[in-house]
PyMOL Python script that loads the backbone (N, CA, C, O; Angstrom):
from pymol import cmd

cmd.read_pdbstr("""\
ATOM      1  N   UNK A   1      86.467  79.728  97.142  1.00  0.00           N
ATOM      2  CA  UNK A   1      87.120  79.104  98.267  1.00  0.00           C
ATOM      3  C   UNK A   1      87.034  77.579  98.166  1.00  0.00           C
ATOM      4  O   UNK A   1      87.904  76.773  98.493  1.00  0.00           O
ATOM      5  N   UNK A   2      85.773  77.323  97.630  1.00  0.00           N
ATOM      6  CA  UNK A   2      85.464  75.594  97.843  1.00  0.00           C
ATOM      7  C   UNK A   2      86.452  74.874  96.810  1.00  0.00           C
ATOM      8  O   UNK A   2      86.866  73.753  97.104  1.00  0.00           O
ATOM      9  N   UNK A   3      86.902  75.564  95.437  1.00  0.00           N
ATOM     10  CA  UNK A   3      88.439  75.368  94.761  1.00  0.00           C
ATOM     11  C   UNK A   3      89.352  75.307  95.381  1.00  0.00           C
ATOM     12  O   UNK A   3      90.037  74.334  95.065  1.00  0.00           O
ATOM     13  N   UNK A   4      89.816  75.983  96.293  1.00  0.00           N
ATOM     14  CA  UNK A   4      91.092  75.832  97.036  1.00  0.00           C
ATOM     15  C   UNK A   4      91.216  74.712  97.923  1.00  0.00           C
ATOM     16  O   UNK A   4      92.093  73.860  97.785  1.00  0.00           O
ATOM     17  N   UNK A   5      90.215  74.696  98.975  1.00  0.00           N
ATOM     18  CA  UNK A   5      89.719  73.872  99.261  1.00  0.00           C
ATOM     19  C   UNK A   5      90.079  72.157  98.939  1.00  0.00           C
ATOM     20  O   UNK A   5      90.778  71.367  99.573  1.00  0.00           O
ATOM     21  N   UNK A   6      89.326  71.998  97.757  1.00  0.00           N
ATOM     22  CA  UNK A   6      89.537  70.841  97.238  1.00  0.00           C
ATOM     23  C   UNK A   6      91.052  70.724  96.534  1.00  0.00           C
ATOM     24  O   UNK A   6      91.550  69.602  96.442  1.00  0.00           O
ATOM     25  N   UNK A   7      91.732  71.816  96.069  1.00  0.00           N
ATOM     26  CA  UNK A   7      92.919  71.429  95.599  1.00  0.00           C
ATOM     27  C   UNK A   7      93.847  70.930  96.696  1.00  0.00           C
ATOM     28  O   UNK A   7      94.620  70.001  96.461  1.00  0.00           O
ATOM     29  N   UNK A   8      93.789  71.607  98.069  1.00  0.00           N
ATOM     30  CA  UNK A   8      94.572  71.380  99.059  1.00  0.00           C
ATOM     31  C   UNK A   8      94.121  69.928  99.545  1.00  0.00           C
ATOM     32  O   UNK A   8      94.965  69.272 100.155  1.00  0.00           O
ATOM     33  N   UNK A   9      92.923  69.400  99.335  1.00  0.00           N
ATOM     34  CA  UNK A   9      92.884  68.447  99.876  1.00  0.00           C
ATOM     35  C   UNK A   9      93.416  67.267  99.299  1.00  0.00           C
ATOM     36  O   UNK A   9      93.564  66.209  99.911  1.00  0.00           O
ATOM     37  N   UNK A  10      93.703  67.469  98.103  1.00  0.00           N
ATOM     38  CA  UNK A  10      94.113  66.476  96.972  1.00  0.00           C
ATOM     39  C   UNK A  10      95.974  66.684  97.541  1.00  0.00           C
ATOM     40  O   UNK A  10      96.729  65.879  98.086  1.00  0.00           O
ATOM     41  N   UNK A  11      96.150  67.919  97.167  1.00  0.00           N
ATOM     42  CA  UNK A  11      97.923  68.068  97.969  1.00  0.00           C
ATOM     43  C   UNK A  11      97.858  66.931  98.707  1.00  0.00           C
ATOM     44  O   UNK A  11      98.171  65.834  98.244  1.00  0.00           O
ATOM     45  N   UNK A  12      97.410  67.133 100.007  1.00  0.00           N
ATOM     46  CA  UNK A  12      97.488  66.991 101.226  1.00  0.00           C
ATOM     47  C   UNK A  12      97.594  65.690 101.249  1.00  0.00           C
ATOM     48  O   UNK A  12      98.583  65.148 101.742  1.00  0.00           O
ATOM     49  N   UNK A  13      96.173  64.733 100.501  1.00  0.00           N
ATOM     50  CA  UNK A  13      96.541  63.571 100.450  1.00  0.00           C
ATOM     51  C   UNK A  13      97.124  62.789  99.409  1.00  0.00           C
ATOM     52  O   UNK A  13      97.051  61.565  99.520  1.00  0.00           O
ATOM     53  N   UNK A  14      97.600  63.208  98.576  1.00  0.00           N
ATOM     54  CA  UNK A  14      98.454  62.739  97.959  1.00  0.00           C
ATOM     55  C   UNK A  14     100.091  62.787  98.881  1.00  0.00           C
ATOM     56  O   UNK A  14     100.714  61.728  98.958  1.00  0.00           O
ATOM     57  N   UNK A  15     100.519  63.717  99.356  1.00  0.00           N
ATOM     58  CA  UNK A  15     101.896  63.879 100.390  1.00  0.00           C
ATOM     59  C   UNK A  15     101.354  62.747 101.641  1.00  0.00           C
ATOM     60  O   UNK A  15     102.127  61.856 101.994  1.00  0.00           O
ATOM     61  N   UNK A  16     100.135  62.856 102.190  1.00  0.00           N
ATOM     62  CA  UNK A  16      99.751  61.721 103.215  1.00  0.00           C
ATOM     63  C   UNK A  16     100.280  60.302 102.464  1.00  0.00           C
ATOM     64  O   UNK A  16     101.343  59.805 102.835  1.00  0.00           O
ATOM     65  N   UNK A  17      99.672  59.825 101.644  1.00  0.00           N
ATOM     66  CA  UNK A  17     100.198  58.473 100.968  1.00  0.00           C
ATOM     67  C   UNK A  17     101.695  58.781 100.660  1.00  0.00           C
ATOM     68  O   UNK A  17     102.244  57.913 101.340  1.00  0.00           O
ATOM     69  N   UNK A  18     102.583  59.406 100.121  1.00  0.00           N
ATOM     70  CA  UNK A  18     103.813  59.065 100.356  1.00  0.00           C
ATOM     71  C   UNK A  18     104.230  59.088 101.502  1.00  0.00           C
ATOM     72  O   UNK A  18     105.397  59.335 101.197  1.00  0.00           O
ATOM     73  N   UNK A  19     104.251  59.029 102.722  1.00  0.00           N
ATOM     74  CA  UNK A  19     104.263  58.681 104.037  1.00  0.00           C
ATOM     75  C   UNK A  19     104.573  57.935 104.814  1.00  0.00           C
ATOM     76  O   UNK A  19     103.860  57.055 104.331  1.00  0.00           O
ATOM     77  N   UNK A  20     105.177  57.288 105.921  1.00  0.00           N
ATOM     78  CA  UNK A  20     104.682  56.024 106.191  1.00  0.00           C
ATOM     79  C   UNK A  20     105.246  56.622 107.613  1.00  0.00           C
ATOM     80  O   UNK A  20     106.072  57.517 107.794  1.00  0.00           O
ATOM     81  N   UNK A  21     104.423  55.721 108.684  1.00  0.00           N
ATOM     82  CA  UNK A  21     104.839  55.511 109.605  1.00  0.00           C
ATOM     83  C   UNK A  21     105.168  54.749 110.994  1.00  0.00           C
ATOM     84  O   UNK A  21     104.960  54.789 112.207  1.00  0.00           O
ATOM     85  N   UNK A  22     105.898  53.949 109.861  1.00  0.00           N
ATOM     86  CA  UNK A  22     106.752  52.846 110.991  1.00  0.00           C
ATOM     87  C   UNK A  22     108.187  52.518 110.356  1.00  0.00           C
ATOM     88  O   UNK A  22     108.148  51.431 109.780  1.00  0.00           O
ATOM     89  N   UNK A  23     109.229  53.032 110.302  1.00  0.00           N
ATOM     90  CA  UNK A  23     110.436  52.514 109.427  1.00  0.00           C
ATOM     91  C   UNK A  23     110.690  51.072 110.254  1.00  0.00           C
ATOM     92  O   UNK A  23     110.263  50.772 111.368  1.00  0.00           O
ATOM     93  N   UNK A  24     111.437  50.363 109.440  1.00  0.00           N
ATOM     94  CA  UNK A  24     112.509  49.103 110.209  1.00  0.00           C
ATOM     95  C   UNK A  24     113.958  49.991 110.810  1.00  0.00           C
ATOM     96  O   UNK A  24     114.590  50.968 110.409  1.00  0.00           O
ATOM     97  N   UNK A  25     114.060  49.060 111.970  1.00  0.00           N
ATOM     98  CA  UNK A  25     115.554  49.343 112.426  1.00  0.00           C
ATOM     99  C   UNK A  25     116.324  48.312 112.069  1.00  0.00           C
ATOM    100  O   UNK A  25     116.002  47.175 111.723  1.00  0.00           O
ATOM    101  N   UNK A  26     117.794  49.017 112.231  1.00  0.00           N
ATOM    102  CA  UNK A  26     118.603  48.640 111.674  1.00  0.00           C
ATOM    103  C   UNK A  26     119.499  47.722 112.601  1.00  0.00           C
ATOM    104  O   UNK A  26     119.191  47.275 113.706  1.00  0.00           O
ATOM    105  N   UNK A  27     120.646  47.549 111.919  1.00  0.00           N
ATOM    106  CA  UNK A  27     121.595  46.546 113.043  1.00  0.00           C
ATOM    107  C   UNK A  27     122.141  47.462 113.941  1.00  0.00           C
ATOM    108  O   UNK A  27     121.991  47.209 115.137  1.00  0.00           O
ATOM    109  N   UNK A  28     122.866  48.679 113.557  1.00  0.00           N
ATOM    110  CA  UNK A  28     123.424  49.465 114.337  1.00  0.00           C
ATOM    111  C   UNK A  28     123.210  50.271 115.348  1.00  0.00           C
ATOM    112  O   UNK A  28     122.366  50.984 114.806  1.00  0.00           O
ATOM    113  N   UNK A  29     123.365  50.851 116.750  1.00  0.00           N
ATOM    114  CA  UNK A  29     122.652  51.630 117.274  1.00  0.00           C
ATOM    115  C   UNK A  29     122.311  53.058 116.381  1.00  0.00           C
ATOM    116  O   UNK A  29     121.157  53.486 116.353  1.00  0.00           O
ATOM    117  N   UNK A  30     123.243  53.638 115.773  1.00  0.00           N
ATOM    118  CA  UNK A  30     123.460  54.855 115.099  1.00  0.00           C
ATOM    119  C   UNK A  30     122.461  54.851 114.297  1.00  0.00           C
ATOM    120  O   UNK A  30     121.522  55.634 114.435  1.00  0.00           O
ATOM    121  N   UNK A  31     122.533  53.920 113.302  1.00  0.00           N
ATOM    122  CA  UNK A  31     121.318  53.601 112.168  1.00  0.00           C
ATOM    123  C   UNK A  31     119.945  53.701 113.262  1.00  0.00           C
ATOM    124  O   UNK A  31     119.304  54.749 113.336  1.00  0.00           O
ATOM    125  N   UNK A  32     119.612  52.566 114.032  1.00  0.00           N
ATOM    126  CA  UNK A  32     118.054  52.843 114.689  1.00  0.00           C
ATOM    127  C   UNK A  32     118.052  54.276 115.436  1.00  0.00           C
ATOM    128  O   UNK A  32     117.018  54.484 116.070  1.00  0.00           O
ATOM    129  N   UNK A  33     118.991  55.270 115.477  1.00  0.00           N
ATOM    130  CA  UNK A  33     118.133  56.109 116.417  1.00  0.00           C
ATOM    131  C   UNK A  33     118.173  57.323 115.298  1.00  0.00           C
ATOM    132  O   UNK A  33     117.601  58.392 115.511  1.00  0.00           O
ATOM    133  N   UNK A  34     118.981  57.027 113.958  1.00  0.00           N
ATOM    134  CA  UNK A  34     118.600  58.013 112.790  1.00  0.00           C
ATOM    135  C   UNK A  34     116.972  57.141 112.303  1.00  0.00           C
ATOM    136  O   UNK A  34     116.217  57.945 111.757  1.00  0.00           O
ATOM    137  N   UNK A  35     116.578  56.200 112.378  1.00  0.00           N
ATOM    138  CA  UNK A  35     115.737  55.820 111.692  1.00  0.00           C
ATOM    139  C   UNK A  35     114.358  55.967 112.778  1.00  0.00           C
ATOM    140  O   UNK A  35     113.184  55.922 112.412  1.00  0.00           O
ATOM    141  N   UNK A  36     114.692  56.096 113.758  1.00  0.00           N
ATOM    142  CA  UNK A  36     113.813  56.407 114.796  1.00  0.00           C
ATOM    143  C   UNK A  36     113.266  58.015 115.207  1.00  0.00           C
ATOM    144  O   UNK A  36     112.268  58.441 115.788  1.00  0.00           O
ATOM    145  N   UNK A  37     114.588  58.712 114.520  1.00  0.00           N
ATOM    146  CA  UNK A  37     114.251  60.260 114.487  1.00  0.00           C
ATOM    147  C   UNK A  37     113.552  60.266 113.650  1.00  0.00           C
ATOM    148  O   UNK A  37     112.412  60.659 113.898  1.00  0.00           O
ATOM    149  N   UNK A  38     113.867  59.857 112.320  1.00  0.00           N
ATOM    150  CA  UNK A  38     112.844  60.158 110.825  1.00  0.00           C
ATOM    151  C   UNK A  38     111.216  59.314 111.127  1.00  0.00           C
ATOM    152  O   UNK A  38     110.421  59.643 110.247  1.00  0.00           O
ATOM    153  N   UNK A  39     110.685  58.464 112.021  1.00  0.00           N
ATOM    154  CA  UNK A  39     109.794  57.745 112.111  1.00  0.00           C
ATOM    155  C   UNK A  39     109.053  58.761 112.952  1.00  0.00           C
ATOM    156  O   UNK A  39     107.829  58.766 112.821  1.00  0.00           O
ATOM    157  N   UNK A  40     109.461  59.407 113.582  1.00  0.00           N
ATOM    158  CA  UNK A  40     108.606  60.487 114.661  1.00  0.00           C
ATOM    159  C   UNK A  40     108.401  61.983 113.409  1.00  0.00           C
ATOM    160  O   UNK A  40     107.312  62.538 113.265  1.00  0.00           O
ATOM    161  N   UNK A  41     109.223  62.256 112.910  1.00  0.00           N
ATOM    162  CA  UNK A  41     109.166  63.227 111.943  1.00  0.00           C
ATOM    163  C   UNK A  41     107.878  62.786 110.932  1.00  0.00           C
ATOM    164  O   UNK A  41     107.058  63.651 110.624  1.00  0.00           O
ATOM    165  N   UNK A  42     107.753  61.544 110.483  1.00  0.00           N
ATOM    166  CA  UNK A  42     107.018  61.279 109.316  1.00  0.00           C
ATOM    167  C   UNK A  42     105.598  61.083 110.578  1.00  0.00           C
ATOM    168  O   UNK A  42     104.545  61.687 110.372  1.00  0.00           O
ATOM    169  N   UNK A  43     105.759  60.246 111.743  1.00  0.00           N
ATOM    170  CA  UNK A  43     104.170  60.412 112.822  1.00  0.00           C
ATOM    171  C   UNK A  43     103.799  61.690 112.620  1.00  0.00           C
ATOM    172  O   UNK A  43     102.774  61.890 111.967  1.00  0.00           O
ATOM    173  N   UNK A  44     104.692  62.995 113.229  1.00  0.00           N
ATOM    174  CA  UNK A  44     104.489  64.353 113.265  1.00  0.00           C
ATOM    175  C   UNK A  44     103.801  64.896 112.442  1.00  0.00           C
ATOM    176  O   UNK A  44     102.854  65.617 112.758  1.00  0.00           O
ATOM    177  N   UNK A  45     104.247  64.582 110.885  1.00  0.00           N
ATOM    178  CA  UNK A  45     103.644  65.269 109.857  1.00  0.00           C
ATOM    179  C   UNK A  45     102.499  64.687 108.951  1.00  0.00           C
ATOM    180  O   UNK A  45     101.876  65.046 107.952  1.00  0.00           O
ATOM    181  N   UNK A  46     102.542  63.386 109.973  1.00  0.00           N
ATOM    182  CA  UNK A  46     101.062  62.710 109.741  1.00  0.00           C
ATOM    183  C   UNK A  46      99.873  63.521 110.051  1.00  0.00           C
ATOM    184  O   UNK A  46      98.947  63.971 109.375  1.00  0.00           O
ATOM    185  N   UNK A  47     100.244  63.564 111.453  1.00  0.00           N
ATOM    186  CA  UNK A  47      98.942  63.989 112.492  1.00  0.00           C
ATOM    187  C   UNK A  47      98.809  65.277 111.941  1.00  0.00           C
ATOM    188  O   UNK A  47      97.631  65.524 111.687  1.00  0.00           O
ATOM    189  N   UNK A  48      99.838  66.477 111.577  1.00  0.00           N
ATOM    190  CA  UNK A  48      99.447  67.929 110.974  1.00  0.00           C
ATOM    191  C   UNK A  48      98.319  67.352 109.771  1.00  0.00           C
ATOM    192  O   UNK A  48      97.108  67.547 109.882  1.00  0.00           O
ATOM    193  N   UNK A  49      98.841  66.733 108.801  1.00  0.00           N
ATOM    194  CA  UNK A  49      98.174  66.668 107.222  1.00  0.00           C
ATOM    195  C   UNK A  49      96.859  65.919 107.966  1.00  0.00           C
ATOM    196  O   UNK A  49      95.828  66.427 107.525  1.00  0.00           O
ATOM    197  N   UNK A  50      96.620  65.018 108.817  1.00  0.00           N
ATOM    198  CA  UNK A  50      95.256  63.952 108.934  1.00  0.00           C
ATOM    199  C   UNK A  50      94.625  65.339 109.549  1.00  0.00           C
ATOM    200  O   UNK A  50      93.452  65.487 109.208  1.00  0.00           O
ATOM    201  N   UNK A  51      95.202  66.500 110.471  1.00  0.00           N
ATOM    202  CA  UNK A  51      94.421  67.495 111.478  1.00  0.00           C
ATOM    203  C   UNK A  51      94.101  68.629 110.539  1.00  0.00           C
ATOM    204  O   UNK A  51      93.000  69.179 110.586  1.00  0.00           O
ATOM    205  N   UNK A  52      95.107  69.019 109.624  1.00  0.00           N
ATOM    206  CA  UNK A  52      94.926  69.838 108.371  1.00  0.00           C
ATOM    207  C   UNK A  52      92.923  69.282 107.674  1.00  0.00           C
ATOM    208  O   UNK A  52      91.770  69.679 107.842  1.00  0.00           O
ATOM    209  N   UNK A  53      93.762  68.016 106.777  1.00  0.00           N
ATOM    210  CA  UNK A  53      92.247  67.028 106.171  1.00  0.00           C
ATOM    211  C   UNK A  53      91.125  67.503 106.930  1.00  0.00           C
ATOM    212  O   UNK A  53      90.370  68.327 106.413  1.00  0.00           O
ATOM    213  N   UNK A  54      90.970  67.177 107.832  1.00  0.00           N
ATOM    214  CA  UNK A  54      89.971  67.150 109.198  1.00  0.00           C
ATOM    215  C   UNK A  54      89.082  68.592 109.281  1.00  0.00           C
ATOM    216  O   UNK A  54      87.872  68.472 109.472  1.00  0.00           O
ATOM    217  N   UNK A  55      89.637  69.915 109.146  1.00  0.00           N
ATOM    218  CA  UNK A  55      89.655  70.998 109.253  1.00  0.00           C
ATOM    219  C   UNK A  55      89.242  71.218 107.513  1.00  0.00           C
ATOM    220  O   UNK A  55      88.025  71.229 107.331  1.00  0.00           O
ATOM    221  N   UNK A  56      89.961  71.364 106.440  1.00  0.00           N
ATOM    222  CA  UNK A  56      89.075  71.094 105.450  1.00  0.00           C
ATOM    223  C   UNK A  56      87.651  70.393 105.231  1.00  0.00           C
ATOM    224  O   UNK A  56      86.555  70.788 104.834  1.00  0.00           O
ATOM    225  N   UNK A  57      88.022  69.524 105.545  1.00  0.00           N
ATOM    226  CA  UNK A  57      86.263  68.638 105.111  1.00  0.00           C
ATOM    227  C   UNK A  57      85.370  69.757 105.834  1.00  0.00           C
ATOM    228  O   UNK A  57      84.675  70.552 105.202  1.00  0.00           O
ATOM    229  N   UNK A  58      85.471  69.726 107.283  1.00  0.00           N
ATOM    230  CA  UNK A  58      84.934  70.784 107.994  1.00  0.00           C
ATOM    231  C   UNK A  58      84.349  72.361 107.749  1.00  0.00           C
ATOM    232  O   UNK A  58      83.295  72.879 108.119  1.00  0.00           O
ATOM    233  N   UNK A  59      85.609  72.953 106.883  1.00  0.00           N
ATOM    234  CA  UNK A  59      85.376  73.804 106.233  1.00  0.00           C
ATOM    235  C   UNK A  59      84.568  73.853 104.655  1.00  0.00           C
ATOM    236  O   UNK A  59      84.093  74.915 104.254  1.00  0.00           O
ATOM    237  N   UNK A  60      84.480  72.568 103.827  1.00  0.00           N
ATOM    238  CA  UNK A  60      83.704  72.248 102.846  1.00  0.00           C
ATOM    239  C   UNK A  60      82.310  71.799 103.441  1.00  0.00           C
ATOM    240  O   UNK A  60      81.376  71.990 102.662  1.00  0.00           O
ATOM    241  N   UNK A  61      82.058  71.382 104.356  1.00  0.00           N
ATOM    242  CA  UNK A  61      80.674  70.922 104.842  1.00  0.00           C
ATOM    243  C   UNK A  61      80.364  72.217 105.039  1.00  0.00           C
ATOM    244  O   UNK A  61      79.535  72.568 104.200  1.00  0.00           O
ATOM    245  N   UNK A  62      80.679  73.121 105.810  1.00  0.00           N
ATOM    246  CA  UNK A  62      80.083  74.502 106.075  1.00  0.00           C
ATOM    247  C   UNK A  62      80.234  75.276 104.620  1.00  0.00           C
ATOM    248  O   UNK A  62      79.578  76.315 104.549  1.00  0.00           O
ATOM    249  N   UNK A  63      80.700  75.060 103.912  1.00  0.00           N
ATOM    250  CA  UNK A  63      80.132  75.519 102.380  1.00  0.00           C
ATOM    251  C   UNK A  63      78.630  75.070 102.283  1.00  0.00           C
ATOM    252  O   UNK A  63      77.578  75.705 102.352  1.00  0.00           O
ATOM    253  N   UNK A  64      78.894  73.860 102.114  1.00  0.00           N
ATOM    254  CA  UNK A  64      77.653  73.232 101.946  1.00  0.00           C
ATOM    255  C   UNK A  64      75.701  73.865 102.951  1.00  0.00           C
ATOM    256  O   UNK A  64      74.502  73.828 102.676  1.00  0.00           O
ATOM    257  N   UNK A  65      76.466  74.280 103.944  1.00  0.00           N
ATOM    258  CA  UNK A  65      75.433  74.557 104.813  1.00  0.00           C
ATOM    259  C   UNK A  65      75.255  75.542 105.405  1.00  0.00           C
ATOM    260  O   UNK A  65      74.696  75.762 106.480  1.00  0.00           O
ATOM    261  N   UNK A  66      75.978  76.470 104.346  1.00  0.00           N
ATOM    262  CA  UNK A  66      76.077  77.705 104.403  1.00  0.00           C
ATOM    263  C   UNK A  66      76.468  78.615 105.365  1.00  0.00           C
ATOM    264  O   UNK A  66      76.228  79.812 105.524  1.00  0.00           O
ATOM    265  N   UNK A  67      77.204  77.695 106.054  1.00  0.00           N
ATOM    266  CA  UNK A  67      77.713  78.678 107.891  1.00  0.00           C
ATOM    267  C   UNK A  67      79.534  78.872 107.294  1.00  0.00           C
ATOM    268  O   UNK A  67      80.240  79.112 108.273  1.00  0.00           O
ATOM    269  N   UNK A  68      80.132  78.831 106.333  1.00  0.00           N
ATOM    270  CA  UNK A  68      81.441  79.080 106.124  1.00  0.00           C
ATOM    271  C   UNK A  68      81.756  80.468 106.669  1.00  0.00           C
ATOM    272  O   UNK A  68      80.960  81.403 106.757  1.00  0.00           O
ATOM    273  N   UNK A  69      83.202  80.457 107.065  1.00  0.00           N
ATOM    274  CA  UNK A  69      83.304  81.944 107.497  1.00  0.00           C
ATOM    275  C   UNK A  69      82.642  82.309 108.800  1.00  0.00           C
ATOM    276  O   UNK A  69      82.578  83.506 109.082  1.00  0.00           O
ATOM    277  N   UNK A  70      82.081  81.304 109.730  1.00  0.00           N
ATOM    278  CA  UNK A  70      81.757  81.232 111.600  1.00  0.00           C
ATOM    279  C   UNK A  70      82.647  80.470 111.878  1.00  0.00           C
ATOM    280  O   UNK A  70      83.026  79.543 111.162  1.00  0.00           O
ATOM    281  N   UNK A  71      83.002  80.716 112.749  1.00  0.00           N
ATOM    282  CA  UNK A  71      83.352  79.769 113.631  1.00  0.00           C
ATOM    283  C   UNK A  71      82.527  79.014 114.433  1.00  0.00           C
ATOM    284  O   UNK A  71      81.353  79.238 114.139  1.00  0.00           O
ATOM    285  N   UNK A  72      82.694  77.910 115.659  1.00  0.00           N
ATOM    286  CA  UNK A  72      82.024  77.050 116.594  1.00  0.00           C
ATOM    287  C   UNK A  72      81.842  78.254 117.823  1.00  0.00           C
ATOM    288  O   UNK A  72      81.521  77.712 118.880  1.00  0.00           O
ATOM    289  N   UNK A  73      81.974  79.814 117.945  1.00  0.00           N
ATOM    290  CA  UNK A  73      81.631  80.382 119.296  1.00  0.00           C
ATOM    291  C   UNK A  73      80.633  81.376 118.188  1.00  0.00           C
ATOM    292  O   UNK A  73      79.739  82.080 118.659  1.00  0.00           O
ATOM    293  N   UNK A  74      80.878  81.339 116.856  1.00  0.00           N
ATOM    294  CA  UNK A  74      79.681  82.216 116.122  1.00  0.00           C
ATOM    295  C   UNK A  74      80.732  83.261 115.677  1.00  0.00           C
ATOM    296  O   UNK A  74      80.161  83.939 114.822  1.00  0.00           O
ATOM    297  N   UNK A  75      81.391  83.500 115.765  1.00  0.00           N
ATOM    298  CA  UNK A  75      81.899  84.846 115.442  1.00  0.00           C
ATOM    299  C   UNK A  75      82.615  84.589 114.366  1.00  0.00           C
ATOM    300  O   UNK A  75      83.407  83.648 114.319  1.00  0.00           O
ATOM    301  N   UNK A  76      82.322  85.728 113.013  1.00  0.00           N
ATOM    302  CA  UNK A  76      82.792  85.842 111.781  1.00  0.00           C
ATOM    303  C   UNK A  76      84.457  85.395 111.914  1.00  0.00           C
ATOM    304  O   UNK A  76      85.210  85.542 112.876  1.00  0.00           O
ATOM    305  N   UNK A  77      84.670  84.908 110.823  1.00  0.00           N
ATOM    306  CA  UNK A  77      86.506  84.920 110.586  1.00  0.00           C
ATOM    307  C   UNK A  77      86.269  86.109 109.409  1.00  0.00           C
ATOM    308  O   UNK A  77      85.336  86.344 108.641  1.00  0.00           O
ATOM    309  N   UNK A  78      87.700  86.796 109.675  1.00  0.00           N
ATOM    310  CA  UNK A  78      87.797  87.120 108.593  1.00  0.00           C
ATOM    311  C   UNK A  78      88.225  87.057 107.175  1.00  0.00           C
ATOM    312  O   UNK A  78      89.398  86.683 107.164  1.00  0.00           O
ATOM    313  N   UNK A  79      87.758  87.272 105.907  1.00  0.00           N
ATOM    314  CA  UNK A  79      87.862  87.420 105.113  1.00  0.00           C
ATOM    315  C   UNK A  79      89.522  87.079 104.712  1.00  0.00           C
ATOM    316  O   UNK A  79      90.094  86.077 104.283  1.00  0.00           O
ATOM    317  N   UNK A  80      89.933  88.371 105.065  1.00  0.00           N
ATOM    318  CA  UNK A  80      91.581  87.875 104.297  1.00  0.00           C
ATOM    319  C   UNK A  80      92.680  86.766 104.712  1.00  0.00           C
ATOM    320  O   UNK A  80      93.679  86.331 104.139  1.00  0.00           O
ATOM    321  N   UNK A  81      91.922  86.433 106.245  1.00  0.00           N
ATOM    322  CA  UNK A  81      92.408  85.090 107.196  1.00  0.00           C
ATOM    323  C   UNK A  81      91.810  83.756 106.058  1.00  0.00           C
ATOM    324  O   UNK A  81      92.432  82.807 105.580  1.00  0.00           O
ATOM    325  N   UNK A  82      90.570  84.113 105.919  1.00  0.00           N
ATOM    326  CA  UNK A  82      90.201  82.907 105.108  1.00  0.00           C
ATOM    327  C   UNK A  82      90.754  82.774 103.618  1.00  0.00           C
ATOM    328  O   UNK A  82      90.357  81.852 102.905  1.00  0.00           O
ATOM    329  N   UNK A  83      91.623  83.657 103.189  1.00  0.00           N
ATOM    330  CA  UNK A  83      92.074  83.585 101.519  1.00  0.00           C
ATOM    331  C   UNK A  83      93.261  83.189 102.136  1.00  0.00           C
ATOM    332  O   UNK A  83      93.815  82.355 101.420  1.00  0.00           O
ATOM    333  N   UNK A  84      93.814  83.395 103.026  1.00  0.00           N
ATOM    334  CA  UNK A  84      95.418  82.730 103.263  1.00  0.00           C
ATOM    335  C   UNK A  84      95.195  81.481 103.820  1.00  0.00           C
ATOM    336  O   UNK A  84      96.144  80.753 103.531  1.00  0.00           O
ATOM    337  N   UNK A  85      94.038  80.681 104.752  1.00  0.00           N
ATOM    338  CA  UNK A  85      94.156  79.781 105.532  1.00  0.00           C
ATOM    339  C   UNK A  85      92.583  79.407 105.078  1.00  0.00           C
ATOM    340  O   UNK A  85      91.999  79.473 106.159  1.00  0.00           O
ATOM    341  N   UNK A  86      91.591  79.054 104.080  1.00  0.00           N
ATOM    342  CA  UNK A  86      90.551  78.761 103.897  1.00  0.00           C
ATOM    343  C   UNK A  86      89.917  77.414 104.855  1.00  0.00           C
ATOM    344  O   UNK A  86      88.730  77.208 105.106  1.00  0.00           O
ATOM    345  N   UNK A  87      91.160  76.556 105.307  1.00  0.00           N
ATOM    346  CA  UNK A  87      90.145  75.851 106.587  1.00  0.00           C
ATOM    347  C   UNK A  87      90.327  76.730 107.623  1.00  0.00           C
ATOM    348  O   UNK A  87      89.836  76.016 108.497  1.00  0.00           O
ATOM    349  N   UNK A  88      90.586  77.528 108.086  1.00  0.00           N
ATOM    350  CA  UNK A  88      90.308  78.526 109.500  1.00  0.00           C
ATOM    351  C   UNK A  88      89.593  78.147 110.048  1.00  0.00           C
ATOM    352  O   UNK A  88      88.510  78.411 109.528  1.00  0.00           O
ATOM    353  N   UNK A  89      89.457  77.400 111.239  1.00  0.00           N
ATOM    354  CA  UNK A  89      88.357  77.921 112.012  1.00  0.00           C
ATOM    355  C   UNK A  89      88.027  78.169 113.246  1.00  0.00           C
ATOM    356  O   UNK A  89      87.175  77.629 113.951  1.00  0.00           O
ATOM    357  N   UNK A  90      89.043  79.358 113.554  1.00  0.00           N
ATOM    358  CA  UNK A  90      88.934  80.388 114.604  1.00  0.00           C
ATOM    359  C   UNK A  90      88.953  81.587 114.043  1.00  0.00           C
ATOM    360  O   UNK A  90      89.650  81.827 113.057  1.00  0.00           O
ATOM    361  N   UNK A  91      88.235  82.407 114.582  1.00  0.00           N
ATOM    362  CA  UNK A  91      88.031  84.089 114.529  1.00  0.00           C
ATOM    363  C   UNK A  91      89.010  84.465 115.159  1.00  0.00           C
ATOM    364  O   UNK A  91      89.045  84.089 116.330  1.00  0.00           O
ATOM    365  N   UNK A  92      89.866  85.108 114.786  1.00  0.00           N
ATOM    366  CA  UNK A  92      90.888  85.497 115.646  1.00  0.00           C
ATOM    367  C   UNK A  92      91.243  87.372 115.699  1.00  0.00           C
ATOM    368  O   UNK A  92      92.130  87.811 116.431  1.00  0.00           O
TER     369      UNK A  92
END
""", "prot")
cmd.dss("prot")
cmd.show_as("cartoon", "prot")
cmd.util.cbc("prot")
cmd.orient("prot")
């Protein structure tokens, strides 16, 4: 798991740095409110990948300290939740 883990986190921030979020506007109204849609799209998919990150590390520290696979109320995740979604961390 702690492989996956780290590969996703490398994804993740590598797509974070191509990123940005603040475009320039333009002269036109048309142009600033296309460039103003794509500036909320690229915020949006900031905050997923920085909340994604966040949830990894999280899930690699509990490697580390051997509580991987609890959650914060104690209760096991399961197993095949954690091979599809290895930062999980709700029991669901």
């Amino acid at each position: 798991m702690k492989s996956k883990l780290l590969e996703e986190k490398k994804r993740l921030t590598e797509e974070l740095s191509g990123l940005y979020a603040h475009t320039e506007l333009g002269d036109g109204q048309d142009e600033n409110a296309e460039e103003i849609a794509v500036d909320e799209v690229s915020k949006n998919m900031i905050f997923r990948i920085k909340t994604d990150l966040g949830k990894i590390d999280k899930a690699l520290a509990k490697i580390e300290n051997g509580s991987y696979g609890v959650d914060d109320e104690g209760a096991s995740i399961d197993e095949k939740r954690l091979r599809a979604l290895p930062w999980a961390d709700k029991a669901i």
